[in-house]
Each structure stands twice: as C-alpha cells, then as structure tokens.
NUDREN-830532 format. One record per residue (C-alpha): residue number from 1; residue in three letters; x, y, z. Coordinates in nm, 2 decimals. Layout:
+-----+-----+--------+--------+--------+
|   n | res |      X |      Y |      Z |
+-----+-----+--------+--------+--------+
| NUM | Ala |      X |      Y |      Z |
...
+-----+-----+--------+--------+--------+
REM end
This chain:
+-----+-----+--------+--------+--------+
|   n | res |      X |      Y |      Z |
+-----+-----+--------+--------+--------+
|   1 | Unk |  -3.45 |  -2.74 |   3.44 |
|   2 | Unk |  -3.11 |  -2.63 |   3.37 |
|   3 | Unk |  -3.18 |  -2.44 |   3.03 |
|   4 | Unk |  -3.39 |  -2.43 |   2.77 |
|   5 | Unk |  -3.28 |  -2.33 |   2.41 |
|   6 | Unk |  -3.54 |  -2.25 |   2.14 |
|   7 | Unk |  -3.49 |  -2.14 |   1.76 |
|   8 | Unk |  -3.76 |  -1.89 |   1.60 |
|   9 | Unk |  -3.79 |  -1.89 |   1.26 |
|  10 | Unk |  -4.01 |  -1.60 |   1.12 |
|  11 | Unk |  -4.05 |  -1.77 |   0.79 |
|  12 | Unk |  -4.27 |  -1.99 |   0.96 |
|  13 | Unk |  -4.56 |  -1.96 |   1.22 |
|  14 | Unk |  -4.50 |  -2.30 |   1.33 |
|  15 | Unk |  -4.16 |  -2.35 |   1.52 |
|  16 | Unk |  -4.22 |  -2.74 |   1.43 |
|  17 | Unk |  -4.16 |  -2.66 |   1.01 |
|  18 | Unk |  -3.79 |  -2.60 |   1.09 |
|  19 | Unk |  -3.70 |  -2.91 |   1.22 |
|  20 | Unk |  -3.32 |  -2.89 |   1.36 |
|  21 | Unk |  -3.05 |  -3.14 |   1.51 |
|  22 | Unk |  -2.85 |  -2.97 |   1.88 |
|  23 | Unk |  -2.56 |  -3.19 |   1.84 |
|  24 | Unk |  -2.35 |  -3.14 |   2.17 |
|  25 | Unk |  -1.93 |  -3.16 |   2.13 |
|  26 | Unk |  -1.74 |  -3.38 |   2.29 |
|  27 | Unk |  -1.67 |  -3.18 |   2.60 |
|  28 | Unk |  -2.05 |  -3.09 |   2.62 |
|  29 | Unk |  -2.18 |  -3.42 |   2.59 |
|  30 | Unk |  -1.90 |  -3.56 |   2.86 |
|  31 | Unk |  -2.00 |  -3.29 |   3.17 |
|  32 | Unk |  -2.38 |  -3.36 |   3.10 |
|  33 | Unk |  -2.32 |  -3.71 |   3.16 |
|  34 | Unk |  -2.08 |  -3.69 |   3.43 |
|  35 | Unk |  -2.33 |  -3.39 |   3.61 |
|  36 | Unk |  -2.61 |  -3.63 |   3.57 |
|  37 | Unk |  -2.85 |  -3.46 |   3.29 |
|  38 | Unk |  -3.06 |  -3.54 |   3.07 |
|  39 | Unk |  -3.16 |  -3.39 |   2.72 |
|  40 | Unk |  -3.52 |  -3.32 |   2.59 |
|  41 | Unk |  -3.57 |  -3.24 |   2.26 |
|  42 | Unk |  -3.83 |  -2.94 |   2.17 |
|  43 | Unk |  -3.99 |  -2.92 |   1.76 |
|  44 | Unk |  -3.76 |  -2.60 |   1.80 |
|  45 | Unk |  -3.52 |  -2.67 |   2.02 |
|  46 | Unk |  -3.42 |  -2.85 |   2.34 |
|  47 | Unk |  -3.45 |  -2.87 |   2.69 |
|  48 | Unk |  -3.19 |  -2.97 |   2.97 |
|  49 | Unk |  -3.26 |  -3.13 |   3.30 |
|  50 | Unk |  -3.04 |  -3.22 |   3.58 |
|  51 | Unk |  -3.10 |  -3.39 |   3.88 |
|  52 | Unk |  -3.20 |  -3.27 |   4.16 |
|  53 | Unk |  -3.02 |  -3.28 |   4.40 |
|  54 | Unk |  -2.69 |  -3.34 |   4.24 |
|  55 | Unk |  -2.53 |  -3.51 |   4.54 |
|  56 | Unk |  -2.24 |  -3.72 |   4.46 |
|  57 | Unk |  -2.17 |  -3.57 |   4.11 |
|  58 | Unk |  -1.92 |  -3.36 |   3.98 |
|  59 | Unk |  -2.02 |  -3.05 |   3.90 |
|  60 | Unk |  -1.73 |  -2.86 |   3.78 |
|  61 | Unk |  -1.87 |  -2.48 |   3.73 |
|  62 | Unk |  -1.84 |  -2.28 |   3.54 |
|  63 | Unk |  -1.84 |  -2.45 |   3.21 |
|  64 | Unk |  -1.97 |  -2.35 |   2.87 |
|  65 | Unk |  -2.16 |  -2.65 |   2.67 |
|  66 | Unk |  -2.11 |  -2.60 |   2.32 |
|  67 | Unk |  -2.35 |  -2.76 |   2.05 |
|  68 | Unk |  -2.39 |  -2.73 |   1.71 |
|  69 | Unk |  -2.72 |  -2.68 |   1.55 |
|  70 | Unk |  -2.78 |  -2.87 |   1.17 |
|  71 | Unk |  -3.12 |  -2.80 |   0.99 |
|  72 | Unk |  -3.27 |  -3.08 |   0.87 |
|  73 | Unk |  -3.43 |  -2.86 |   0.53 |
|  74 | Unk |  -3.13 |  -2.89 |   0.30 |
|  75 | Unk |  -3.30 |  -2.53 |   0.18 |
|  76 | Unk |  -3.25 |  -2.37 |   0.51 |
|  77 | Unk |  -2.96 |  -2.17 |   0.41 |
|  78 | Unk |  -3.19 |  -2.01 |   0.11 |
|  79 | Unk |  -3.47 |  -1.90 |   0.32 |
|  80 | Unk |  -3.27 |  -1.76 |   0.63 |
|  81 | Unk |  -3.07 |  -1.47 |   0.66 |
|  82 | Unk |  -2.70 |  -1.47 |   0.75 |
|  83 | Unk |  -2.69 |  -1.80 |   0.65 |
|  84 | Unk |  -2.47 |  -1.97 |   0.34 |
|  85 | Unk |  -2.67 |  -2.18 |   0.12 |
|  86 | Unk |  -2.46 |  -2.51 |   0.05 |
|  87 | Unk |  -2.46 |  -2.49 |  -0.32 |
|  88 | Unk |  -2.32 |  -2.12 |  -0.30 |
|  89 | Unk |  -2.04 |  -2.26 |  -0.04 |
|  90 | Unk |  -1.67 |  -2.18 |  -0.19 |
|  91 | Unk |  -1.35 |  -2.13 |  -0.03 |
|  92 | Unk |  -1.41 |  -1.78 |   0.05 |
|  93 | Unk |  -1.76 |  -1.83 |   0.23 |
|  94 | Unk |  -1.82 |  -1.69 |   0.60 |
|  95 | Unk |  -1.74 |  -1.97 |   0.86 |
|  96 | Unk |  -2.04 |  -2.08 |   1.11 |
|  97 | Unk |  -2.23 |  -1.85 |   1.29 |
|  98 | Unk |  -2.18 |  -1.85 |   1.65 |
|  99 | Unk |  -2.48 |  -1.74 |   1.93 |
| 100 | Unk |  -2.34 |  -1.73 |   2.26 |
| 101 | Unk |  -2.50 |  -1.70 |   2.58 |
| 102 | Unk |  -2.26 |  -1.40 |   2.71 |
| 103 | Unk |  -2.42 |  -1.18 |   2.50 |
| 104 | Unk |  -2.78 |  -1.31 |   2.56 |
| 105 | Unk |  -3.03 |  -1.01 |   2.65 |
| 106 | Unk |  -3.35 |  -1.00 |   2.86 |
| 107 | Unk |  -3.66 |  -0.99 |   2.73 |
| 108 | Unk |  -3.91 |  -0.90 |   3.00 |
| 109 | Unk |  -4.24 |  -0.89 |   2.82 |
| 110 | Unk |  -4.20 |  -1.31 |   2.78 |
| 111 | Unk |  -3.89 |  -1.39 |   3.01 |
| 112 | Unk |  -3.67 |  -1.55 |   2.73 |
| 113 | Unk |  -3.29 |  -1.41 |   2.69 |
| 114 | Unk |  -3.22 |  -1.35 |   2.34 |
| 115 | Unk |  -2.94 |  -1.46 |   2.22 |
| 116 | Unk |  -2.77 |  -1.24 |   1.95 |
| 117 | Unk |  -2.48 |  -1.36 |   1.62 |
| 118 | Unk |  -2.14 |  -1.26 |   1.78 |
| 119 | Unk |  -1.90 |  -1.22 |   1.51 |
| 120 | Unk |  -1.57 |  -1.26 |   1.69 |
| 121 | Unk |  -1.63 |  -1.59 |   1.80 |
| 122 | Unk |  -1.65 |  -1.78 |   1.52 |
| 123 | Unk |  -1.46 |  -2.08 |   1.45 |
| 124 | Unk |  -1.17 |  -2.12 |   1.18 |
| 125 | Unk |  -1.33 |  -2.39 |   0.98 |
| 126 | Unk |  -1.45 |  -2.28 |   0.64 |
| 127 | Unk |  -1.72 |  -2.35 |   0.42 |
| 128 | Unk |  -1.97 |  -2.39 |   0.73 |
| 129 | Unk |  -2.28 |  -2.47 |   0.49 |
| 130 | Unk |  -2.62 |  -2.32 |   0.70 |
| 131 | Unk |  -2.51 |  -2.49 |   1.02 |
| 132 | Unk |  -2.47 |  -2.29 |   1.34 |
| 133 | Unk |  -2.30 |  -2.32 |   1.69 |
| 134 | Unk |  -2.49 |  -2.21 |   2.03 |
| 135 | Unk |  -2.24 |  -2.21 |   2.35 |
| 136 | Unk |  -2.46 |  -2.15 |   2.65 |
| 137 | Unk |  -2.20 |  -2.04 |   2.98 |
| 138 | Unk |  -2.32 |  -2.18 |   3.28 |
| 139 | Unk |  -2.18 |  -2.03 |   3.60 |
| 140 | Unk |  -2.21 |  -2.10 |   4.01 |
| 141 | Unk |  -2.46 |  -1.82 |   4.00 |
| 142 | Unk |  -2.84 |  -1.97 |   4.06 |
| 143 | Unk |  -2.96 |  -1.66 |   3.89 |
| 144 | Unk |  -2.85 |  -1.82 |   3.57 |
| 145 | Unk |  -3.01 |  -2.18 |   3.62 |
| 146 | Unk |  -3.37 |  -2.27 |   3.47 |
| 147 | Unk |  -3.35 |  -1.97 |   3.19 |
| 148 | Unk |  -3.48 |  -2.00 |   2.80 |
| 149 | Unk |  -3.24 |  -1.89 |   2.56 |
| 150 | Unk |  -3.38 |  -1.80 |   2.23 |
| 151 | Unk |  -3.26 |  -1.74 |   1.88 |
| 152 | Unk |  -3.44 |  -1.52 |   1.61 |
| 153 | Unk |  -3.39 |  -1.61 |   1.23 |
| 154 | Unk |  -3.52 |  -1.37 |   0.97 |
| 155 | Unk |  -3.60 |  -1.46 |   0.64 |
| 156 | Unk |  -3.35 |  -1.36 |   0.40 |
| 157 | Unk |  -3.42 |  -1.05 |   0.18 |
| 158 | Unk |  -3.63 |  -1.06 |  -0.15 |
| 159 | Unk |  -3.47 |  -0.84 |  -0.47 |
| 160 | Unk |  -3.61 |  -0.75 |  -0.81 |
| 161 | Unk |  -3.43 |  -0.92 |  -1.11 |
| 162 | Unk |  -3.50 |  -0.84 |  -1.45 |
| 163 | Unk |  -3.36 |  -0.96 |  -1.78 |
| 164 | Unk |  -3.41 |  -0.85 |  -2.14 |
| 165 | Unk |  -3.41 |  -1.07 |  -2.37 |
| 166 | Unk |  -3.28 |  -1.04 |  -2.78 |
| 167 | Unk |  -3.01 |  -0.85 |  -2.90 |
| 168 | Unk |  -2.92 |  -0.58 |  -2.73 |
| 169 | Unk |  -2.57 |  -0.51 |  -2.88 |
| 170 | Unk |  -2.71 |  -0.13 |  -3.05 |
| 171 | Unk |  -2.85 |   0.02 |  -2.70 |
| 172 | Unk |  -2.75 |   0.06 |  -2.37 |
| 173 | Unk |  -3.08 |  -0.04 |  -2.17 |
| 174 | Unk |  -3.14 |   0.06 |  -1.81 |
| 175 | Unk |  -3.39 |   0.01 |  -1.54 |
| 176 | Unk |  -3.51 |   0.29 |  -1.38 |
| 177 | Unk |  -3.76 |   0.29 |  -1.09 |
| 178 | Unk |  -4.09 |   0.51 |  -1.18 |
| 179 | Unk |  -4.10 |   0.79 |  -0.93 |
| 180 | Unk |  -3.72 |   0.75 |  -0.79 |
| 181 | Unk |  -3.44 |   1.01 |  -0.86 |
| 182 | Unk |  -3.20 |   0.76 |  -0.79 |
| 183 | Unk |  -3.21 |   0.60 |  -1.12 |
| 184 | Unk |  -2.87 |   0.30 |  -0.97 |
| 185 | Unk |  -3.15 |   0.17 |  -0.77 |
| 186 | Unk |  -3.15 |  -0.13 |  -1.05 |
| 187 | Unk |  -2.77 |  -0.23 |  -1.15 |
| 188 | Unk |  -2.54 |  -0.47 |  -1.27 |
| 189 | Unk |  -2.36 |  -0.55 |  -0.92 |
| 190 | Unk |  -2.08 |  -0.69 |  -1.07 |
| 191 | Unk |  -2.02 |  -0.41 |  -1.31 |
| 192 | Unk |  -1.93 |  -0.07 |  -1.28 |
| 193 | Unk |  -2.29 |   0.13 |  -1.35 |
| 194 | Unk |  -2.11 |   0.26 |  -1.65 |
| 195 | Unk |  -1.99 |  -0.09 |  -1.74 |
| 196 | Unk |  -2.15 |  -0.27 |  -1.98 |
| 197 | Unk |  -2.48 |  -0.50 |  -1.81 |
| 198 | Unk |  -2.39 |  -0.83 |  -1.71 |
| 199 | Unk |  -2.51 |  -1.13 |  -1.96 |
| 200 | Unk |  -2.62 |  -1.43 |  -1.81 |
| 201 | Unk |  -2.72 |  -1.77 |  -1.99 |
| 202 | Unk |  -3.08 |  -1.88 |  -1.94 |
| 203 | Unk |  -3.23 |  -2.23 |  -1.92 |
| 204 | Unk |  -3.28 |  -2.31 |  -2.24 |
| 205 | Unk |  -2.96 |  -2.15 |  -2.39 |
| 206 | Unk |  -3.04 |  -1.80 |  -2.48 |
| 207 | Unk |  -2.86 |  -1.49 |  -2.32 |
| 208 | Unk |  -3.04 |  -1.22 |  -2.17 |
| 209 | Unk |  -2.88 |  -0.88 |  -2.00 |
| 210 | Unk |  -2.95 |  -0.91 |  -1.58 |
| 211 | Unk |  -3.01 |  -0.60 |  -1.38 |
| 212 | Unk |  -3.06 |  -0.67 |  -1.02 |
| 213 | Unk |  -3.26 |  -0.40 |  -0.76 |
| 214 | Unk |  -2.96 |  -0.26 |  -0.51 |
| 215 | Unk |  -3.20 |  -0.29 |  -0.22 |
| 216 | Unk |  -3.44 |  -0.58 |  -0.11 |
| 217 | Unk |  -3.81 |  -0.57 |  -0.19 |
| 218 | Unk |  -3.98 |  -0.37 |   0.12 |
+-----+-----+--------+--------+--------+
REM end
C-alpha cells in the first residue's frame, strides 16, 4: 500500500452515505501510471497500491499527487461546514478548500494522520461549489509509505430564525433570549442593531420581519 485516504463525515455514522469522486489531475494520474499503481476505491475514500518491487519503473521522488474530491449529494455543501453550497456560489465565494498532506498530524490512539484545511494553499479559481482538493507529498522517506490520511467534516452550524408576521410598521419588535443579559444575541445581521429589522418575502407572498440568533444552536 502506498496510501490510503479516507473522508469522515460526522453527519453521518456510515462513511458509505457520503458517496464522493477522487479525481486525480493530469500530473497525478500520469506518475501513477508511469510508477506502476493502481487505485482502489473505498465508500469513503481510496486506496493506492504499487507494485512491489518497482523494478524497471520510474519512480521520480518526491512528488505530490494532487486530486480533487467531488461529492456526489448535490446537498453536500448545505450539510458540511466550510463548504459553499452551489446555489449560494457568486463571484465573491471562497475558492476550493485545500487538505494537504504537509500539514497532516498523527493520531496515535488509531494510526491515521489527520489531515487539516490549509488556507494558503488554495487555488485561484473561483466559485469552487462544495468540491475540495487533497495533495498527498510523497517523499524517498519509507517512513512515509503505507500511511491513512484522513479528513474530518463537521456538520455545519444550526441557528434560530424567527419571523413575525402582519404589520409591524407602529413597533419596533425584538427578540430577546429568556435568561440572557445580552439581549443582540437575536439580530438582523444585515442591519445595524438599531437599524430597522430586515423584511423578507415569504412563500406565498406576504412579508414578515427576520431576526436571526448570532450564535449557532448548541
């Protein structure tokens, strides 16, 4: 085994209710076939094999394979945190997020080396949608052959919304948490807090005043 790369979703107990598609570039895909491996897919991931041994093939080391990771659940970006739904994508959305194997960490209790988002090395394309690149660095180093990378998703954060309907054009209605002293802990974020509340047009046509919590649902 060369590597193994598994996705962890906490949204789900079963790995195999996120499906995903590794897509290796073009550079990727042309040193695995030239070094002779083959690529297993996992429910949650993949594995990589190479042959053993590689007499004959060039091996040029150290390289880092590069693959881009598309979830098959066109809802993915909704559930998952960090991640750009494709109906919200617009010219200023974040570009794709990028785990890379440099700043993978060892987990000792199960012998996996978590790979963590590293911001400075995303890509310049924009409007990434809920797709994400892994570059796993191989080196000359046997230490570094055989290991499991894995990646962590969290479910994205869960707020309060609440909107009062009828006319409200007479009052100034607020939402105030029983119990809390900080009484902006449910407000208009796209107002000023002493801005009037936003409006926003509901299904069937009416208009109804939004106030959104400022912190997710524990």
């Amino acid at each position: 085994m060369l590597f193994r790369l598994e996705v962890r979703h906490l949204y789900f107990s079963d790995p195999a209710r996120c499906p995903l598609r590794f897509e290796p570039d073009g550079a990727a895909r042309a040193w695995l076939k030239r070094s002779g491996c083959v690529i297993r897919p996992l429910a949650n991931g993949l594995t990589v094999y190479r042959e053993t041994p590689m007499a004959g093939r060039p091996v040029d080391l150290p390289v880092t394979l590069s693959f881009t990771v598309k979830p098959l659940d066109p809802e993915f970006g909704h559930y998952s945190d960090g991640q750009v739904p494709l109906d919200r994508l617009t010219s200023g959305s974040p570009p794709q997020v990028v785990f890379d194997s440099a700043t993978a960490r060892l987990d000792p209790m199960v012998n996996v080396w978590r790979l963590m988002a590293s911001p400075g090395l995303q890509p310049a394309q924009p409007n990434a949608g809920p797709d994400f690149v892994v570059q796993i660095a191989l080196a000359e180093d046997v230490d570094q052959m055989g290991r499991t990378y894995q990646i962590e998703f969290r479910p994205r954060a869960i707020i309060w919304k609440y909107l009062l309907i009828g006319d409200w054009a007479a009052h100034r209605p607020g939402v105030i948490e029983s119990g809390q002293q900080d009484q902006g802990l449910f407000a208009d974020p796209f107002t000023d807090l002493a801005g009037p509340p936003r409006q926003v047009q509901l299904a069937d046509g009416r208009m109804a005043i939004a106030f959104r919590s400022t912190a997710p649902i524990t």
